[in-house]
N, C-alpha and C positions, 0 to 999 in steps of 0.2 A: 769133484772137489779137489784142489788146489792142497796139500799140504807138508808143510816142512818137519819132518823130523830131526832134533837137534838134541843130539848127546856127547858127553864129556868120554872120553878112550880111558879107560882106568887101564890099570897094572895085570885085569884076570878078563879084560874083554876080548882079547885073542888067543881060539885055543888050538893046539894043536894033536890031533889024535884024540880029541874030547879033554885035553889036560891043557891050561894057563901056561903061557911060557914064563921060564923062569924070571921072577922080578928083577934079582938084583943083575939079569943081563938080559933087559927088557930090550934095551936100543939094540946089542949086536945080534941077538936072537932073533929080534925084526927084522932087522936089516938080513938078515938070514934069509928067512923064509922070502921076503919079499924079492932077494934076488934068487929062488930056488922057485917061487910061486908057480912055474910050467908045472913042476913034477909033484911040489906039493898041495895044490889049491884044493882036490876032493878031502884032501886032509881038517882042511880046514875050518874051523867056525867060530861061530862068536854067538852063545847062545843068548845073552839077553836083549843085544840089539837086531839078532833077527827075529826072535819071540815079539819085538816093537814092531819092526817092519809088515810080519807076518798078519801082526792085528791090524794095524794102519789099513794093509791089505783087502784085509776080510770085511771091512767095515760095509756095510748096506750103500753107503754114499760114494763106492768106489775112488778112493783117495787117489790121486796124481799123487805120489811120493817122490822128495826132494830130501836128503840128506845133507846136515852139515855134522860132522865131526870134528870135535874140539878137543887136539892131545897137548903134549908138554913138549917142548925141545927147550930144554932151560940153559940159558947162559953159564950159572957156577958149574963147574965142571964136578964137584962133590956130588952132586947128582942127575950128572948126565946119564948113567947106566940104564938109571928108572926111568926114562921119557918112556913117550907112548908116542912120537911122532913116527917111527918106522909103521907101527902097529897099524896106527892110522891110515898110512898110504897101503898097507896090506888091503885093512879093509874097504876101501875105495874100489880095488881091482875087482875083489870077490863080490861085494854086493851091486855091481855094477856088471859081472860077469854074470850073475846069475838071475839079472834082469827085477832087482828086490825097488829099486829104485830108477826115476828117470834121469835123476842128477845129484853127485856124492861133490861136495868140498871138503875141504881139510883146510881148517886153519889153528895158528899153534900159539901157547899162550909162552912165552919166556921167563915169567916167575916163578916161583916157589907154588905151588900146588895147593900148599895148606895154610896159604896167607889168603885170609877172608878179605880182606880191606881190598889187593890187589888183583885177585880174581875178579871182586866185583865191578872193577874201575875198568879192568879189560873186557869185562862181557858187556859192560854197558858202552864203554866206547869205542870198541874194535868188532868184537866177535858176532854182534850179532846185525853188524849193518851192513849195508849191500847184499841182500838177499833177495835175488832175482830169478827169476818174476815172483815177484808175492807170493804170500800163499791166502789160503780163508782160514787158515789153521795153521796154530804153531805147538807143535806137540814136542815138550820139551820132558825127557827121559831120564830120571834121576834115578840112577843104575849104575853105572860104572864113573869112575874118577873118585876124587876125596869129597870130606866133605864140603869141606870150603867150595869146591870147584862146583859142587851141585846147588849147594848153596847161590853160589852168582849166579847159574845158571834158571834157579828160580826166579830170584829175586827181579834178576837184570830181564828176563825173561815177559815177565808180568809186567814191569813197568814199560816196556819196546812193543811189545802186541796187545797189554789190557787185554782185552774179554775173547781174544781171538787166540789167547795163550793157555793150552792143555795140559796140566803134568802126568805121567805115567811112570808108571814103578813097574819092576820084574823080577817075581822071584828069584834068587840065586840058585835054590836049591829044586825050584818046581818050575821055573820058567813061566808061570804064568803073568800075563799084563793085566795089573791095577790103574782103571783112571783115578785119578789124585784130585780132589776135592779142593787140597789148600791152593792151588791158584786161581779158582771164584773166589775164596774168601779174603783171600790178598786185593782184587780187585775191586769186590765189594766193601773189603775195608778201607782202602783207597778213596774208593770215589763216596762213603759217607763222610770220610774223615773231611775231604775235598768240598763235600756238598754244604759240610758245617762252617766252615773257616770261609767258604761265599755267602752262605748264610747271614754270618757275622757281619760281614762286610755290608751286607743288605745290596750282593750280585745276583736279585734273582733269579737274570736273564742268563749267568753262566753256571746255577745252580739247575733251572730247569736243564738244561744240555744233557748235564750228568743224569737225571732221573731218568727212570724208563719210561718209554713213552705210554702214554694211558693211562699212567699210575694217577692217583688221586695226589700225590702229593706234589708231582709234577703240573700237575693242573692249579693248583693253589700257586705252587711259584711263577707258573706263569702269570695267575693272576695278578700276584705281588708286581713281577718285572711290567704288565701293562698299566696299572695303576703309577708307578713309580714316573712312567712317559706320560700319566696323565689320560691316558686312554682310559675312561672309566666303565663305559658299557660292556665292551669285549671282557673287563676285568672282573665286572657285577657277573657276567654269563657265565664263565669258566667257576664261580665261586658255586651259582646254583648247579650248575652239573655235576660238584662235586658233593652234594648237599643231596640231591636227587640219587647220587648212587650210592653213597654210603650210610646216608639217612643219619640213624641217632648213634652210631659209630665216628661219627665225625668229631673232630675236635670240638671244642666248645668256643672257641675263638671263631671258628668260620662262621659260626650264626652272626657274631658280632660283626663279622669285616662284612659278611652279606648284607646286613642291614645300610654300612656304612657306605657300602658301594651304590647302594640303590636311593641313596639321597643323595652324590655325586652325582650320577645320573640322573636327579632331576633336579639337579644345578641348583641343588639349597646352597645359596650365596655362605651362607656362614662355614659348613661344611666342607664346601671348596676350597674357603681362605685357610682354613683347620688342616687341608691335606695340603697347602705349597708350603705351610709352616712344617710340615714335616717332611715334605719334601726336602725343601731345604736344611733340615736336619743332618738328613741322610747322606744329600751332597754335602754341608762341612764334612763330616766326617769320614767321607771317602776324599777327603782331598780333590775335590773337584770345584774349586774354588771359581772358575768361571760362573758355572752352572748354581753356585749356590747365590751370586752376588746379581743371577738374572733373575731369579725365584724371590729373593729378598724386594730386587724393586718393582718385581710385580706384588707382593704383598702391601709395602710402603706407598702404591700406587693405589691398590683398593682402599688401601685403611683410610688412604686422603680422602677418596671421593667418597666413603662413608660418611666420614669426619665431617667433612666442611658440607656435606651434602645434607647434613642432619639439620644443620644451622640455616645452611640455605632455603629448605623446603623441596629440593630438588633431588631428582636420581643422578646423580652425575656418573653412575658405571654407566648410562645413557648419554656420553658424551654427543655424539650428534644431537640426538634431539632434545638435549637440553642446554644446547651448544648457545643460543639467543639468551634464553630466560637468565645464565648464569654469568655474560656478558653485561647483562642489563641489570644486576643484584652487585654485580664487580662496582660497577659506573656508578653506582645512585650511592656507593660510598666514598667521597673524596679522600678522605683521610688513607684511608686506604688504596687508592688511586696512587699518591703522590709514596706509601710507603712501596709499591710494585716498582713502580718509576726509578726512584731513589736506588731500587737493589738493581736494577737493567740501566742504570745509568743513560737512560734515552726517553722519551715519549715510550707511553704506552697505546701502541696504535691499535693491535687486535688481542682481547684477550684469548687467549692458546691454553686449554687444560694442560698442565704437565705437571710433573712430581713437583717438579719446583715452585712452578708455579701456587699450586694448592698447597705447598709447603709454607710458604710466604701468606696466604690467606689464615689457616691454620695459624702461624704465629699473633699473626692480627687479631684474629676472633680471642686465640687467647689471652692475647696483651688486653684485650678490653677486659678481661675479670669478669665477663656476664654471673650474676650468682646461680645460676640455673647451669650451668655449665658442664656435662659430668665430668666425673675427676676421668676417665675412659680416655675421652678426646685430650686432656690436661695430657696425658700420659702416652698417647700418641705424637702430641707434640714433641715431648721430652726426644720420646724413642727416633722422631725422623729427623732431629737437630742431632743426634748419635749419628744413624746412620747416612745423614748427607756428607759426614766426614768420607763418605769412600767414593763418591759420585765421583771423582777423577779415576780412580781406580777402577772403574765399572767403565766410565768413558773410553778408558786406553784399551782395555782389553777385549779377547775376539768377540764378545758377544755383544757390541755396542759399535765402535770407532776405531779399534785400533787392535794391535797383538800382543801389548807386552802380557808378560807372565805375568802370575796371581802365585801368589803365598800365604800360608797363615799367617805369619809372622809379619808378613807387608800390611796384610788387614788390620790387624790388632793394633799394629802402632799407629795405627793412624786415630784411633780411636782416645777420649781421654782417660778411659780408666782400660789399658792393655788386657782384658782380661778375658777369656772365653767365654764366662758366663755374664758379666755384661752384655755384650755381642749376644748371645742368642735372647740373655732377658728383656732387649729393645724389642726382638722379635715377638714372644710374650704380649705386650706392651701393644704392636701396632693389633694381632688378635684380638684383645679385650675390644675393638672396638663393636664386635659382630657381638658381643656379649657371650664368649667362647672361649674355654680353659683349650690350652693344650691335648688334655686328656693323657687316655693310655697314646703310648708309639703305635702305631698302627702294623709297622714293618717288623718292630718287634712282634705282636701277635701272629703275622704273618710267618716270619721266623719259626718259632713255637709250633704255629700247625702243620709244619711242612714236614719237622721233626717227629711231631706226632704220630703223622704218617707213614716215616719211613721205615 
């Protein structure tokens, strides 16, 4: 095993004779020893960093040991006395002389020691990068230095290595090494706090990352992140495997998303349209305005060929082969004929199912007033004369014809009442036609259970 030991040089980590050189003449006392080091190096020790080396040593997984030591050579001259840079390169020679480790660095920090703000800016941007060749472990020894200095050295530590980062302590007065607990639980609180705020977001795909793998609640977010692409089987599976091992300990939500997954999977038309309408939720609100305005005219696409499919007697999500019959229902109405015409400004040679298209019929049907009408399709109508306001906006951008950007703010003004809940209440709106509430969010529950979990 591969690992690095990294510790801060304090003021009592070189000693000599069994005694701390004097502090307040830290640097020329180093600097001492270090140029006298022939005659005095069996003098020499440093008990709590070789009490680390020692265990690092001993360990069953026989450690490759790599040293970095981290001292002070401070710019203000008010406390140059106290560095621990000489000390540092003392101990370099000795644990290197006496075979403790494969490779010692020294690098130095030039601030004030007991300033928390700047020790941590230095260990996260200087100190602990370029450490070569890796290690599998990063065992960081909070022992000698201030506390500030230990401090960054946690802190910067755990966030540079995560779960690959070890703390150890050593007694002062027993020399014994304690492994340290708080940097799992720095990590662990990290990557919940990390796992929530994707959560939120409704990232399932970069919240599974985070979970451990196998966990139940990793398998839920995953099923969330393949539902969200629409991938519903893979999605239904991973719910029952997690239903299968955990039984009636499972959240109460995943009986629900299990149920809901397994009528996606067998493509209940209404259920479908029920999950692009939150689909599309999910993308407004992640600002993924592409992806929400392709999800939209694929819903305003079904609702049409609901809609005007109901009136016609036909399937029309069976465009091919109802491609003649609704050709032949178009034609046997002139009036209708000549309102197509009028908006294409041309003969109408081949009727072509499209949004527009069934948009234009839709208007027809409902300019007739039939009294049998439901108010359902009325109100589809409404919703797809809202949103053909953005058919240019949908045209230009990458998921259609063209690149330009997409914005909130570009969508809504193009709309006549600016307002966000307009804009999703048309969506609403094109729903009702399957005879289908929004319901609960899905992703919310999905949310919830993962939490539940963890």
């Amino acid at each position: 095993m591969d690992a690095w030991l990294i510790a801060n040089v304090g003021q009592r980590d070189l000693h000599l004779d069994g005694r701390p050189l004097e502090a307040k003449r830290l640097r020329i006392e180093g600097e001492r020893v270090e140029r006298e080091y022939g005659t005095l190096r069996e003098r020499i020790s440093a008990p709590m960093l070789f009490a680390a080396l020692d265990h690092l040593r001993s360990m069953p997984e026989k450690a490759q040991v790599r040293v970095l030591l981290v001292a002070t050579d401070q710019a203000d001259p008010r406390f140059r006395e106290g560095d621990t840079v000489n000390c540092a390169a003392v101990l370099k020679r000795v644990i290197a002389d006496r075979g403790m480790a494969s490779k010692v660095l020294v690098r130095t920090a030039g601030d004030q020691p007991n300033l928390y703000d700047r020790m941590l800016e230095y260990y996260r941007s200087r100190a602990l990068q370029r450490l070569e060749p890796p290690g599998e472990r990063y065992y960081l020894l909070l022992a000698g230095g201030t506390p500030a200095a230990n401090t960054a050295l946690l802190l910067a530590g755990v966030w540079r290595f995560g779960e690959k980062a070890h703390a150890l302590s050593v007694g002062e007065d027993t020399g014994r090494v304690r492994p340290m607990d708080i940097g799992r639980r720095i990590v662990a609180s990290y990557r919940r706090d990390r796992v929530n705020e994707l959560l939120e977001r409704r990232d399932f795909a970069g919240a599974t990352a985070l979970l451990d793998a196998g966990s139940s609640a990793r398998l839920v977010a995953d099923a969330a992140a393949k539902r969200l692409n629409l991938d519903f089987e893979p999605s239904r599976n991973l719910l029952g495997e997690t239903l299968s091992e955990i039984g009636g300990s499972a959240p109460a939500e995943i009986d629900a998303l299990y149920a809901e997954a397994q009528r996606l999977t067998d493509d209940d038309r209404a259920a479908v349209m029920r999950e692009v309408y939150w689909n599309a939720i999910v993308k407004w609100r992640r600002e993924e305005y592409a992806d929400f305005l392709g999800r939209v005219w694929r819903l305003m696409e079904a609702s049409l060929q609901e809609a005007v499919g109901r009136v016609c007697g036909l399937n029309l999500a069976d465009e091919h082969g109802t491609r003649a019959d609704f050709e032949r229902w178009v034609r046997e109405r002139p009036a209708l004929v000549a309102l197509i015409e009028k908006e294409l400004g041309e003969p109408l040679r081949r009727v072509k199912q499209s949004s527009w298209l069934l948009g234009v019929v839709l208007g027809w049907i409902v300019a007739q007033n039939p009294p049998d009408l439901p108010d359902a399709l009325r109100n589809c109508h409404n919703a797809v004369q809202t949103l053909d306001r953005l058919r240019s906006l949908r045209n230009d951008c990458v998921l259609a014809h063209g690149f330009k950007a997409l914005s909130r703010d570009a969508i809504l003004a193009r709309l006549e009442n600016p307002e966000e809940g307009f804009l999703l209440n048309s969506l609403v709106s094109l729903l009702a036609v399957w005879g289908v509430t929004p319901g609960n969010d899905p992703y919310e529950q999905f949310a919830i259970a993962v939490k539940g979990l963890l």
